[in-house]
N, C-alpha and C positions, 0 to 999 in steps of 0.2 A: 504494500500500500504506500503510497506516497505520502511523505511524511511533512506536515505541515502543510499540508494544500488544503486553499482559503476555498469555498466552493463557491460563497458569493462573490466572494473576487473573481473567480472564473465565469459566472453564470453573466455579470455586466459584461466581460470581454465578449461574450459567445452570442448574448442575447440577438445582434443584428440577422446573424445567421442560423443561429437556432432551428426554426422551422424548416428551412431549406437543408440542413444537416441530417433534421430526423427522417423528410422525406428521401434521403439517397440510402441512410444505412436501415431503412425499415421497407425504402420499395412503395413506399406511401402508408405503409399496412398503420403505421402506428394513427392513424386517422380511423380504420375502420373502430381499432383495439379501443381506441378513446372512446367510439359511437357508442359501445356496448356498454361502457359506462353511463355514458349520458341517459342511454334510452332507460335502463333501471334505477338512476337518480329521479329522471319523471316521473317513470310508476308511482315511486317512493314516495313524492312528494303531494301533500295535503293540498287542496286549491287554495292560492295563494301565500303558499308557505314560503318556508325561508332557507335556502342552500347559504353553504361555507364549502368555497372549495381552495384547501390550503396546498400551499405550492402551487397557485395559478401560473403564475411561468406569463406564457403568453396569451394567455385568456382563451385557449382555444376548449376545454370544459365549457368555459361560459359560453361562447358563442355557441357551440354544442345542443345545452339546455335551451338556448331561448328559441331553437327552432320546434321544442314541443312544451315548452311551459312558459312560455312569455307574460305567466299571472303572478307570478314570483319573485320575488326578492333574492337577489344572487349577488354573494360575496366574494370578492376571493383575496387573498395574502399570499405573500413573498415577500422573500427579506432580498431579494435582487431589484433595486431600481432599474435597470438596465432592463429586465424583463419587464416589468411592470411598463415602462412606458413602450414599448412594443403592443402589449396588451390594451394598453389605451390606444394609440393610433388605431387599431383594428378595430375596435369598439367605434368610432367617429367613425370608420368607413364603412362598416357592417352593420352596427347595431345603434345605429344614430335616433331609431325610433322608441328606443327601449332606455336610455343611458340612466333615465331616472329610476330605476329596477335595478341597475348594475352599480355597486361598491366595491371598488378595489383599495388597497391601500397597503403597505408596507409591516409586513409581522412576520413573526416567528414560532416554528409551527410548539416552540416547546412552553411560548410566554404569548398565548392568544389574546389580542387584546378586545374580549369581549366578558360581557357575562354568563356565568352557568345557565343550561337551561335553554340558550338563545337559538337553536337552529333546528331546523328538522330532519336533514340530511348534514352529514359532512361527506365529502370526497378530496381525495387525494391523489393523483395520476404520476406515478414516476417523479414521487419526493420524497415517500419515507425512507428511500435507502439514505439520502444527504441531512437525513435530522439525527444528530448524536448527542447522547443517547436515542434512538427512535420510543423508545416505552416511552418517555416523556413526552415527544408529541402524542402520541396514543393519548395518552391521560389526559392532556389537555382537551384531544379531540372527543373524549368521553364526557370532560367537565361540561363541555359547551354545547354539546346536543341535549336535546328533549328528552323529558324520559319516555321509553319508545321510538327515537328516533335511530337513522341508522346511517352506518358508516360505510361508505366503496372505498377501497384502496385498489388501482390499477398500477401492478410494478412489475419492471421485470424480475427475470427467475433463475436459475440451473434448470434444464429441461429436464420432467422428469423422464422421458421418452429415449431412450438410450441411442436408440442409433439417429435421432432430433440433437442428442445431445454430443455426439461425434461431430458430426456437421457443424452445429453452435460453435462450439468449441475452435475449431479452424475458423468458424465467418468473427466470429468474436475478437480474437488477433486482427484483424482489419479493419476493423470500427474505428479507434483509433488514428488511424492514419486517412480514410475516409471524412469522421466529423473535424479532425486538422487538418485537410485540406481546405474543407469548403468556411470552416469557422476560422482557419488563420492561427487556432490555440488547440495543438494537440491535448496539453496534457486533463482539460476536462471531459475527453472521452475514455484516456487510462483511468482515470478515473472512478469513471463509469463501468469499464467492465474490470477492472478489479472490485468493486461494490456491487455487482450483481457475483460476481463467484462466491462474497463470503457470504452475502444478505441470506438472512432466513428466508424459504419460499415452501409452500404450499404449506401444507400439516404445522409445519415446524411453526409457520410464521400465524395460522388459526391460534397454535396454543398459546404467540405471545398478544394475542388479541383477547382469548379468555384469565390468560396473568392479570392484565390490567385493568379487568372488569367486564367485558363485553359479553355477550351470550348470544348463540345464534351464530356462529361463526363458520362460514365455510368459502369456498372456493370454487370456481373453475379455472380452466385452463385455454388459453387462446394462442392461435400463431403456432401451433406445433406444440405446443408445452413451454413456450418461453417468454412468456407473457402468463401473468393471474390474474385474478380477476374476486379480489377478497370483499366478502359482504359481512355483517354482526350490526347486532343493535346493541342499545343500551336498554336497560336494565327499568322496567316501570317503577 
């Protein structure tokens, strides 16, 4: 692991290119993988309830939701300025009808600056690997939802699919070199896939969802097995 790498220092460097990165080392897929979320945060969601979706990154969760629940109240946090205003330009150009729905603003997923109790959904897309400890975002993300409300975590995985995970394995070494090309800063994709080798996935990562309270916990699998797709509620 690379030892003192700042991740929101990396995340302002990469932010311009971001999107255009995931679309080369995902083939576009990391668009469908996201939809799957969105579409089960709608079910999820109450009429005119209220989503937190932490690690917005670039608002593409929120743009997501507002094409099936634009009665809602959507939040999102990052502690990367650099993303965050990528996320807003795209809101001005996409979501110019809705803006007063949408709150973005600057947090951190282990010190939410909200009240318990405040949301009905949270989601998270490919950020609890970069929150350390991760159990401390968890808990946060438990403080802050409803009781009964529920949580999506979309992150990548270790494939559990052996010969998916041969494959992975070799395309993974090239990620790297791939998002530093088009991003300009290699080392926040080493990054990246040394944090998907050690990160808990599937089982492992349900149990540390029922550690810190959650119930209801489970998972699918998307992309092969290399991609999850974690659901759990909180506790009435």
């Amino acid at each position: 692991m690379q030892k003192n790498y700042n991740v929101v220092a990396g995340f302002n460097i990469i932010a311009p290119a971001y999107d255009l990165a995931n679309d080369a080392m995902t083939f576009g897929l990391h668009r469908l993988w996201r939809t799957s979320l969105c579409k089960l945060a709608a079910k999820l969601l109450p009429a005119r309830g209220s989503l937190l979706d932490v690690a917005t990154g670039t608002g593409d969760v929120i743009l997501g939701l507002l094409k099936h629940r634009g009665d809602c109240h959507l939040v999102g946090v990052d502690p990367s300025e650099g993303m965050l205003q990528v996320a807003r330009d795209k809101f001005a150009k996409k979501a110019a009808l809705h803006q007063g729905s949408i709150d973005i603003r600057s947090g951190d997923a282990r010190n939410l600056p909200f009240p318990d109790n405040s949301f009905d959904v949270v989601t998270i897309s490919w950020g609890i690997r970069n929150v350390n400890p991760f159990q401390d975002g968890l808990r946060e993300m438990l403080r802050v939802l409803k009781p009964g409300g529920s949580l999506l975590v979309l992150e990548s995985g270790k494939p559990e699919l052996k010969p998916i995970g041969a494959a992975y394995k070799y395309y993974s070494k090239l990620l790297p070199f791939i998002g530093g090309r088009i991003s300009g800063f290699m080392p926040a994709y080493k990054y990246y896939t040394e944090t998907v080798e050690s990160f808990p996935a599937g089982a492992q990562f349900v149990a540390e969802l029922f550690e810190v309270g959650f119930i209801k916990g489970q998972y699918k699998t998307l992309g092969g097995s290399i991609v999850y797709l974690y659901s759990a509620q909180k506790p009435h």
